[in-house]
C-alpha positions, -999 to +999 in steps of 0.1 A: -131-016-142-146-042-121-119-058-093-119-086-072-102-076-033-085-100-013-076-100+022-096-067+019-090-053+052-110-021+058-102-013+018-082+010+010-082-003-032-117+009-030-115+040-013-089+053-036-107+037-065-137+048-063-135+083-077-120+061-111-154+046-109-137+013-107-164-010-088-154-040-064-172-075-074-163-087-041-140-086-009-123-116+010-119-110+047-123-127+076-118-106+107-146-095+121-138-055+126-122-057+092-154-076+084-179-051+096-166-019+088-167-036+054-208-044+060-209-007+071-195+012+043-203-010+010-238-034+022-242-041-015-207-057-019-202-096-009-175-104+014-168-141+005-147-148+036-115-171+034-097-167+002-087-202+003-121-212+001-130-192-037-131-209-068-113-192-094-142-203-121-168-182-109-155-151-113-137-163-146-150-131-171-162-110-145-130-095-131-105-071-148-082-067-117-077-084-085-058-071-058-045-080-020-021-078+005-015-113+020-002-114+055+031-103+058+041-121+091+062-145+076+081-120+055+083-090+079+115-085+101+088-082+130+080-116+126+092-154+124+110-149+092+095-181+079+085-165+043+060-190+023+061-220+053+046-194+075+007-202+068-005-162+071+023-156+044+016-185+024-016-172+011+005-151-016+005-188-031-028-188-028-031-156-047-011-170-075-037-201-078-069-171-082-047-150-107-043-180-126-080-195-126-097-163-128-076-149-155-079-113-150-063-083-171-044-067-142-036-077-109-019-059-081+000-072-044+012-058-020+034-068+011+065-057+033+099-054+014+109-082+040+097-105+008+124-101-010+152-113+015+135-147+035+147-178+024+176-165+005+152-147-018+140-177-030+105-174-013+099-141-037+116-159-067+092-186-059+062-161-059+070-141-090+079-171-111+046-189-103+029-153-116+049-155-143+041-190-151+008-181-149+012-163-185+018-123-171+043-097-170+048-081-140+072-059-122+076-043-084+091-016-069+089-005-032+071+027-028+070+049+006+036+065+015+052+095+026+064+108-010+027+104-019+011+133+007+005+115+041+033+119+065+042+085+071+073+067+067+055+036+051+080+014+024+059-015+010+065-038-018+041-036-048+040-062-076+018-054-104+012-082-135-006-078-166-017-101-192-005-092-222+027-067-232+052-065-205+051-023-211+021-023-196+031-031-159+062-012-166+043+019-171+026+021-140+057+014-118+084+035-137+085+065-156+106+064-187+130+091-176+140+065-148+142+035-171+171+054-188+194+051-160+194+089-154+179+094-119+163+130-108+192+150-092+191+158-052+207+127-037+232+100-037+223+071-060+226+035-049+218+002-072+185-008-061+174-038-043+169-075-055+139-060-071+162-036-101+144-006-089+130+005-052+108+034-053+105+062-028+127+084-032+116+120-043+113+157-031+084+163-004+066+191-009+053+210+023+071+210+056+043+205+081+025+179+067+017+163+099+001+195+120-020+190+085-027+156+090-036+162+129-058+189+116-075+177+086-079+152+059-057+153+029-081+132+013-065+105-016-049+126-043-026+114-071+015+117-060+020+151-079+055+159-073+061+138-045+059+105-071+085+080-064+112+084-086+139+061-101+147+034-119+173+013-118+194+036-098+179+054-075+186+090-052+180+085-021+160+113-001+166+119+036+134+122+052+118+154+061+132+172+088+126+203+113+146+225+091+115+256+091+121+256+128+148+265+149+172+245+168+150+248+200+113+236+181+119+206+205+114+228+237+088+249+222+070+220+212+067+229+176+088+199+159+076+180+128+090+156+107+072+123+092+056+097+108+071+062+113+051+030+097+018+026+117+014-009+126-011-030+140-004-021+168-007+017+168-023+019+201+011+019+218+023+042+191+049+060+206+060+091+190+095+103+203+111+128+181+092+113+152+063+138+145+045+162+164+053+171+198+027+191+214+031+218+237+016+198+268+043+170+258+040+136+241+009+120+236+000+087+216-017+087+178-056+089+177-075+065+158-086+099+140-052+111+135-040+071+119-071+072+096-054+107+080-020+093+077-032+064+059-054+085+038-088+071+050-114+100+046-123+106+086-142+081+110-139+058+080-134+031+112-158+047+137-187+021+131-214+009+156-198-019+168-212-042+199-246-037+209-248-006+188-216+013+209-189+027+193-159+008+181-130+006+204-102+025+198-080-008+203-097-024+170-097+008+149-057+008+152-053-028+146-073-023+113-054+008+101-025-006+112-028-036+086-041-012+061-030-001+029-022+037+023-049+051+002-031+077-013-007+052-028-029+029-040-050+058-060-016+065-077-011+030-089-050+031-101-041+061-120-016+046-132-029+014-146-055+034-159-033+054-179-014+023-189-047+009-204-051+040-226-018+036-246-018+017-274+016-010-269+020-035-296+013-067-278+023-101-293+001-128-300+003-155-276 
């Protein structure tokens, strides 16, 4: 399938979609790290710059999917709060005005789950009602990268619409066990957020997923067991915790847990009791080590970057920071994938 990325970032749609064979028309981005790791790793591919600035019509027939995650600024807690008057946030709007000239099958968003609560909820009722008027179904769950094989606390809000039956974006963002209102045992159940259904919660497999991470790639494979799980009432799972160790892994330096959400601004990173604590005592993330707990195969941000030097570190962490997580994203491509393949009765509009 052919797909159209917006505020592309240093892609993480297209490094997990790639091994679907799924090819990228075209990116929209217009920092310039962002911007040149893109011109390193895909030379062939157009990045068109300001989204504000496309015209729907020309890519009218040419993409299947679009995808982006507009700013989150406005909707994050770390931020002014100012939802869809914030101008960075605003571009979801923006978004809606592309689905709905371009027309494409699928199309996928993703942001914090701050969305759902600024304004009253009204900014994301806003947002979800334009899609809708657009002519899709859609639904959205928050997923948490760390039930999908990177160790990294990471909850973000995913909103995927399709054209035509409403089953279709239902398939990819719940499994039908959920939809019955019989979650997986394990946890305490609450009633999900404004959304009917938050994802994340799930067993992990593996208990020291981070000495993995700080040692090698995991690469971008599907969820497996670690899928989020739920529906519309969902167990919550406590994070992982030191439990192979003993009470004194602190002192010997051997405690692991998961990650918190990288940021973009991972170079002050500090990571307390939150993952690994090396024998020599703390130290702060790598650019190496952020690139494997978003999933990005390794170096994927060490480019030439001013006169031919190496990229600074301070600009690889902003970038990752902002990133997608690659694992999750190849889950959801799976997934609508899979969705495409079944055969739902849609009606005629």
């Amino acid at each position: 399938m052919r797909y159209l990325s917006l505020c592309s970032g240093i892609e993480a749609a297209s490094v997990a979609w790639e091994p679907l064979g799924w090819q990228p028309v075209g990116f929209s981005e217009i920092e310039a790290f962002p911007s040149a790791v893109l011109a390193h790793r895909y030379p062939s591919v157009p990045n068109f710059g300001d989204m504000t600035r496309l015209e729907g019509e020309d890519f009218h027939g040419t993409v299947e999917i679009i995808v982006a995650g507009t700013p989150c600024q406005g909707f994050s807690i770390a931020g002014g709060r100012q939802g869809l008057d914030d101008a960075r946030s605003g571009l979801a709007m923006h978004f809606v005005r592309l689905v709905d000239a371009i027309r494409p099958r699928w199309f996928l968003w993703e942001n914090v789950p701050g969305a759902f609560s600024t304004n009253g909820g009204r900014d994301f009722g806003t947002f979800v009602g334009a899609l809708a008027g657009c002519g899709y179904h859609l639904a959205w769950r928050v997923l948490d990268a760390q039930y999908f094989g990177v160790p990294q606390r990471r909850r973000r809000l995913f909103v995927v619409g399709h054209s035509g039956d409403w089953r279709y974006p239902a398939s990819v963002l719940f499994e039908p066990e959920s939809l019955r209102g019989h979650p997986a045992p394990g946890g305490k159940a609450e009633t999900a957020a404004a959304s009917g259904a938050e994802g994340g919660a799930g067993a992990c497999r593996g208990t020291d997923r981070v000495t993995q991470a700080l040692t090698h790639s995991f690469g971008c494979g599907g969820a497996d067991d670690n899928r989020a799980q739920g529906g519309f009432y969902i167990p919550v799972v406590p994070p992982l915790t030191t439990t192979p160790y003993a009470d004194n892994a602190w002192q010997e330096g051997r405690l692991i847990s998961v990650a918190r959400c990288l940021t973009s601004r991972a170079e002050r990173y500090d990571f307390e009791t939150e993952t690994l604590i090396p024998s020599h005592g703390v130290r702060r993330i790598t650019p190496l080590e952020a690139e494997r707990l978003q999933g990005f195969p390794d170096g994927w941000t060490d480019i030439p970057w001013w006169c031919g030097r190496p990229a600074p570190d301070r600009l690889r962490y902003r970038a990752l920071g902002n990133a997608m997580c690659v694992n999750v994203m190849r889950w959801l491509g799976e997934r609508m994938a899979e969705a495409d393949g079944l055969q739902f009765m849609e009606k005629a509009s």
